[in-house]
N, C-alpha and C positions, 0 to 999 in steps of 0.2 A: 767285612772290615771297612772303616769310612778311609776313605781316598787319604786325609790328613794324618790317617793314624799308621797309614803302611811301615813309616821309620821305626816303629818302635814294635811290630810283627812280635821277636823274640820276648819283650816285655812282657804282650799281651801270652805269649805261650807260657812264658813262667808263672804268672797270675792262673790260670787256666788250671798248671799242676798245683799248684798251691789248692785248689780245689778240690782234689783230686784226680783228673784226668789224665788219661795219658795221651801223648802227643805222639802221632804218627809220623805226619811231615809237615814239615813249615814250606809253604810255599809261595817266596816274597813276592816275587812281579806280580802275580796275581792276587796277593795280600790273604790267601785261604790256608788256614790251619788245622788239620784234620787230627780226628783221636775219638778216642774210648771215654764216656763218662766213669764216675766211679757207680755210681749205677743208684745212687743213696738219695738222685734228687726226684723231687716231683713230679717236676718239669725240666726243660729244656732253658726254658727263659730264668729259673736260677743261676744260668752259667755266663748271664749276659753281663760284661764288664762293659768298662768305658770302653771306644776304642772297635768293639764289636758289632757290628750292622747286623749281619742276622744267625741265628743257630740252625742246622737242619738235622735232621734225621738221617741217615744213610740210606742210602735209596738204591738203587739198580741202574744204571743209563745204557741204552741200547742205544746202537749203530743199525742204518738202514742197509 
């Protein structure tokens, strides 16, 4: 999410379901919105609104 767009976080989450996604957790200070696609797109960069810096895949993070 771009730095300017943090205030409108919820905005950007309701746009998101409007897509169909589901929204896991909004997480403001850090501006990262997590969730479920509805699984119908092609790509990942379909779900890129204004407001959105980048999409990832869910991934695994390890602790050393």
């Amino acid at each position: 999410m771009e730095p300017s767009e943090r205030f409108q976080i919820q905005i950007i989450a309701g746009k998101l379901k409007d897509k169909g996604c589901q929204i896991r957790n909004i997480l403001t200070i850090t501006g990262i919105i997590t969730g479920c696609t509805s699984g119908v797109e092609s790509s990942l960069d379909e779900l890129k609104i204004d407001g959105i810096q980048t999409i990832e895949e869910d991934r695994e993070v390890g602790a050393i």
